[in-house]
N, C-alpha and C positions, 0 to 999 in steps of 0.2 A: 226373708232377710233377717241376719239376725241384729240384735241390739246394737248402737253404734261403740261401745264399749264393753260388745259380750266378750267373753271369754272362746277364741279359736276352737271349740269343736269339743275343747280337753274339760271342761267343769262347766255345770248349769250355774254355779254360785256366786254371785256379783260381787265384786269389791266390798260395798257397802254391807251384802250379807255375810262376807268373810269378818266383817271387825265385828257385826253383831253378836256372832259365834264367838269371837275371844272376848266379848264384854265378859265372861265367869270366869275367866280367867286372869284377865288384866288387871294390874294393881290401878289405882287411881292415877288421873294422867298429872303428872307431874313435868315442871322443868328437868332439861337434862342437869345432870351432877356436875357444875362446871367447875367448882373449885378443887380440884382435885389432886396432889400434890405433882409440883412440875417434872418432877424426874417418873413420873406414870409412865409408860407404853402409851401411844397414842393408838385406839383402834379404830378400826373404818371395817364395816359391815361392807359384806358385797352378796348380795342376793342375784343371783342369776340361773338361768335355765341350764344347770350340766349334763341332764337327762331332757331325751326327749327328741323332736324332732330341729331344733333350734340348738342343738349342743354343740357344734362344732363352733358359731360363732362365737358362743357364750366363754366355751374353753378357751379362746383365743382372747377374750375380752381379759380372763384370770389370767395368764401368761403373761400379756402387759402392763395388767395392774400388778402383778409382779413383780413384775420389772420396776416399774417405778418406784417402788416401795425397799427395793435393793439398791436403785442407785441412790436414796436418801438416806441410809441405813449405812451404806458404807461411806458417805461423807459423816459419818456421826450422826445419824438422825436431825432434828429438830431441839436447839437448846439442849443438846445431850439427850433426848428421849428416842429413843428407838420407836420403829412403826413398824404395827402389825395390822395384818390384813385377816381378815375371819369370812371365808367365802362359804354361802351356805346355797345349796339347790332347790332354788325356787317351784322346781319342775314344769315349768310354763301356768301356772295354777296360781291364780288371785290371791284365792284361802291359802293356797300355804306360803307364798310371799310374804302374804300378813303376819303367818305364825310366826314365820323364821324371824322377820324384822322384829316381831314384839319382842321375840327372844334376845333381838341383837341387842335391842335396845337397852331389856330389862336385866337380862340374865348376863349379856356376859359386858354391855355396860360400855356401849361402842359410844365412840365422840364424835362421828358421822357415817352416812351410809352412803355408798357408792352402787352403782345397778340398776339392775333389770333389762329383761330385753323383749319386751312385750308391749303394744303399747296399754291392755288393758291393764296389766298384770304391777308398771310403772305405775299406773293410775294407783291400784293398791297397798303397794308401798307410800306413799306419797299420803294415802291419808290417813295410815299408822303413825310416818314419821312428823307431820305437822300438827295430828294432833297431842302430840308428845312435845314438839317445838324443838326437834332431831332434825340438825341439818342432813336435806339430802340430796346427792346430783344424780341425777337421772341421764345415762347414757345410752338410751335407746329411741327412735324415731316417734314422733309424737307431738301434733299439733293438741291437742285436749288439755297436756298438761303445762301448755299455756297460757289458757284461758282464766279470767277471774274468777269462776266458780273453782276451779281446783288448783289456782296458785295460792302460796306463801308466801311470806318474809325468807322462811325457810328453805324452797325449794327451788334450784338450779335445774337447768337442760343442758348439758355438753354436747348433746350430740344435735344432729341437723334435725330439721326437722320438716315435713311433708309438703306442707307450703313451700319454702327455700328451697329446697330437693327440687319438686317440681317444676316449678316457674327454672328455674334454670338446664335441666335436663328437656324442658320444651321450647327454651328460645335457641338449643343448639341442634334441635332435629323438626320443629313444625314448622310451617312455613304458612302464611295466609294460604287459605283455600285447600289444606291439607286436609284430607279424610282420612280420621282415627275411631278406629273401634279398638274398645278396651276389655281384657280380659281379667276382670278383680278377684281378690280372694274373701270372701264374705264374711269380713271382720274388719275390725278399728283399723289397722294396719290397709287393708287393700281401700277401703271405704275413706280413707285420708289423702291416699293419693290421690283414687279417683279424684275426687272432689277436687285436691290441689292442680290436676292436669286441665281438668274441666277450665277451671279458673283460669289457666295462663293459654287453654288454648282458644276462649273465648276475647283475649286481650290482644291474641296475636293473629285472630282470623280461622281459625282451622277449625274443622267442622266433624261433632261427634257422630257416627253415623251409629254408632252400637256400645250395649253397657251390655256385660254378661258375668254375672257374679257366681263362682265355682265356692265349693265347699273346700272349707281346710283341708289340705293334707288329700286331695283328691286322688286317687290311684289313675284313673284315666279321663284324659281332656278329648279323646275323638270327639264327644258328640258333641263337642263345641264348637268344632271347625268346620261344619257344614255351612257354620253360621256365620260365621269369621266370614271365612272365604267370597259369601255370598253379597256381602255387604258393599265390596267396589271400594275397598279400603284400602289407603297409600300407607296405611302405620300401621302395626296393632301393639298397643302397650298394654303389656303385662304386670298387674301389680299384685304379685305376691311377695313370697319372702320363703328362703333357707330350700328345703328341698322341694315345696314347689317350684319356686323358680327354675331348677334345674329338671325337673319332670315337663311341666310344660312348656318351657324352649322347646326340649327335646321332641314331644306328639308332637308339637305344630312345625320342627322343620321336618322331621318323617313323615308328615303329609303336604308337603310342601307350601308353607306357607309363605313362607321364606322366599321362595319363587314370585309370588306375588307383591308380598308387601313390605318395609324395614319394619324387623321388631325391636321394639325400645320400651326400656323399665325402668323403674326409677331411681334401685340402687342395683349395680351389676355389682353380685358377690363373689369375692374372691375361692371362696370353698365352693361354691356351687358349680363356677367353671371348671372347678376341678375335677368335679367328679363326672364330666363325661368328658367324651373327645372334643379336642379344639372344632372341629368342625361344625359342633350344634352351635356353639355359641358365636361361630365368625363372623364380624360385622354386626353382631347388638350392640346396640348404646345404651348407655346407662347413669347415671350420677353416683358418687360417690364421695364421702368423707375422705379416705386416705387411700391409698397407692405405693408404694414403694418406690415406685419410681421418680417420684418426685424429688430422690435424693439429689439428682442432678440437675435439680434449680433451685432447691430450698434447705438450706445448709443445716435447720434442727430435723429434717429429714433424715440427712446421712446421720447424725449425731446418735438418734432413737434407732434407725436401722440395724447400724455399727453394734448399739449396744444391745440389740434383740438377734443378731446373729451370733455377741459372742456367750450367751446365756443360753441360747437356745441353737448351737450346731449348725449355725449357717441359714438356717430359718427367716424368713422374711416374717414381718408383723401384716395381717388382714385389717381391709377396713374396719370390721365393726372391733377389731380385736384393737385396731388401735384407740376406741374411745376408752378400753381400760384404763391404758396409759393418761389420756388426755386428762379424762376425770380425774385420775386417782393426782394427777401432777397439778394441777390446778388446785384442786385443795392444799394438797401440802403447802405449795407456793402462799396461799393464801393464812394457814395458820403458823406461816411462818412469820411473814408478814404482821400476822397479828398478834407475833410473840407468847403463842401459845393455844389452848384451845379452846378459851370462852367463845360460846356462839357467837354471841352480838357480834365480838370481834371480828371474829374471822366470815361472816357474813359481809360486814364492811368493808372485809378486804378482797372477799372477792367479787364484789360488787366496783369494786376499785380498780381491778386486777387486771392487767395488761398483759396477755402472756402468749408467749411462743414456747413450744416443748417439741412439734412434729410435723406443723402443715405451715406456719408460718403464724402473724398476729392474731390471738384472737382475745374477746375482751367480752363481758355478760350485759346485756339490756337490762338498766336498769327496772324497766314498769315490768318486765315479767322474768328475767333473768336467762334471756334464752342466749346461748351464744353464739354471737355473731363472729363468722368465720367463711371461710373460702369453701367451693363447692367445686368439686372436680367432673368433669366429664368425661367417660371414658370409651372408647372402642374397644370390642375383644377382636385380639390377632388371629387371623390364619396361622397355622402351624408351622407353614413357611417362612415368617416373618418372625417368629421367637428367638429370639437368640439364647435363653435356658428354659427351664421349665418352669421357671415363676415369670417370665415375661407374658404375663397374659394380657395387657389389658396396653393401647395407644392411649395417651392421656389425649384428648381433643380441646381439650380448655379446662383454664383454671381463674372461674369468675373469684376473684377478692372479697372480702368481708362488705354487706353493703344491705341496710333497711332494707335495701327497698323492695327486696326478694320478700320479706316477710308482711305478717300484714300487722298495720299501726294499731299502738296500744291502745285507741279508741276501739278498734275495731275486734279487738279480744275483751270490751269490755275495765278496761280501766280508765276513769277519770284522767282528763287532759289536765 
């Protein structure tokens, strides 16, 4: 098993020994330059994986942050300052997140940083940007960078996160007395869900019969399904991410596993459905951040939609592509709010900050800054049932913004 915050398979070098390595290079840590004159460019760093096996997400996260950053641009910016975006590829790699961010920081002199899509790799970032005291929001899945050991003043979650995800994608497919065998991908990412399904399906009665933890980026899942199948399982959830998930759907309903038991994951990805026939993915469930379809009951849906098809040729925005947008608009929102871009401020303000941009209210925790928000469920359609070719997914529920998915800030370690 590997480390609970190794790196997926792509670098042996740990966060912590990524910054060790830019210690000969790093000027002294200093506050960010906040007095800077008001008519500056406001820039926002975005570190994300555009190479790799996670790039299609990542691509899609840049196309929203984007977007966001042209629809404030052509209202006039912020107090008249125009906003620019500096997207730099992380390549799924700790070390060179760390580089790129110290760059962002140093070199080209960013007023916060937005990204990643990893959770080790967010880890990374995260303790370049605070110990610089660089605001930064983290748009990728991630219980860890919850916790007291690695939160800040400085550091935000936009995006859901593994706990939330789970306890909710399990109260809408387990049922007491359910037998789930899980098939993980042996990294921070698979090892969070686990644990989070563990948890909700211990609360709600269902019974783990089997844990089988596959290597990154696995080319073949046969020799797993012997084992699968053997187990007398009514579930099998699948927790990977990007083109595992779409690799192993696929082995496991070509050997029928699919005949046997429902599979369910934690987040169903919208690229991943894509890239094979509606058939593998018919009737998985899954959680998710955004949807598209939600434009026909949540009115900042059609709004972000509207303006991400006319930017982009009719294009629908993907879940994780929509956390670009989220993030990137919540900050803005909040240094606008703050009347400009001193940290303190605009920490306070998003700490304050009440916002709907795309899925409906969502607002930050104060003890750890994660944001609380609505969690979608989703079914992938039969081919039969599409009415275009982005109709992939029945929304099955959409739980509301609510604690109590997550676990209390005693329980991550901070003071009541």
């Amino acid at each position: 098993m590997t480390q609970k915050h190794g790196e997926p398979s792509l670098t042996a070098i740990t966060r912590r020994t990524a910054l060790v390595g830019l210690a000969g290079t790093a000027t002294a840590l200093t506050m960010p330059f906040i007095g800077r004159a008001q008519s500056e460019t406001i820039r926002i760093g975005f570190p994300t994986p555009l190479t790799g096996p996670f790039a299609a997400e990542a691509n899609d996260q840049v196309r929203s942050a984007q977007l966001a950053v042209k629809l404030a641009n052509d209202k006039g910016g912020i107090g008249g300052r125009k906003i620019e975006l500096l997207v730099r590829d992380d390549k799924l790699n700790a070390g060179e997140a760390a580089t790129r961010t110290l760059e962002l920081i140093e070199k080209d002199k960013v007023h916060a940083v937005v990204g990643a899509l990893s959770s080790a790799v967010q880890l990374a970032v995260n303790e370049v940007t605070r110990a610089r005291n660089m605001l930064y929001i983290s748009i990728s899945q991630s219980d860890t960078i919850n916790e007291v050991k690695d939160f800040s003043p400085y550091t935000f979650h936009e995006a859901l996160n593994p706990t939330m995800t789970t306890a909710v994608v399990a109260k809408h497919t387990f049922q007491k007395g359910s037998k789930v065998v899980f098939l993980a991908a042996d990294y921070a990412y698979g090892h969070e869900m686990l644990r989070g399904f563990k948890r909700a399906a211990k609360e709600i009665g269902a019974e783990t019969v089997g844990e089988i933890l596959h290597p990154f980026g696995a080319p073949d899942y046969s020799t797993f399904i012997p084992t699968i199948l053997s187990l007398g399982a009514d579930i099998l959830c699948i927790c990977n991410f990007g083109r595992d998930q779409a690799n192993s759907i696929k082995q496991a309903v070509d050997f029928g596993v699919k005949d046997q038991m429902k599979i369910v994951v934690p987040v169903l990805l919208h690229n991943q459905r894509l890239a094979v026939d509606p058939e593998v993915f018919e009737g998985v469930v899954g959680g998710s951040n955004y949807y598209w379809g939600l434009e026909q009951t949540v009115p900042s849906a059609k709004t972000f939609n509207d303006a991400f098809r006319a930017m982009y040729k009719d294009a629908v925005p993907t879940d994780y592509g929509a956390y670009g947008y989220t993030g990137v608009a919540s900050l803005l929102m909040a240094i606008e709010k703050a009347g400009g871009t001193d940290t303190q401020k605009v920490i306070a303000a998003l700490e304050a900050l009440k916002y709907d941009v795309a899925k409906g209210e969502q607002s930050y925790r104060k003890c750890d800054h994660q944001s609380l928000q609505s969690v979608l469920v989703l079914e992938s359609q039969a081919k039969s049932a599409m009415k275009s070719d982005a109709d992939l997914f029945k929304i099955l529920a959409n739980e509301p913004a609510s604690e109590s998915v997550l676990r209390s800030c005693t329980e991550l370690g901070f003071k009541s």
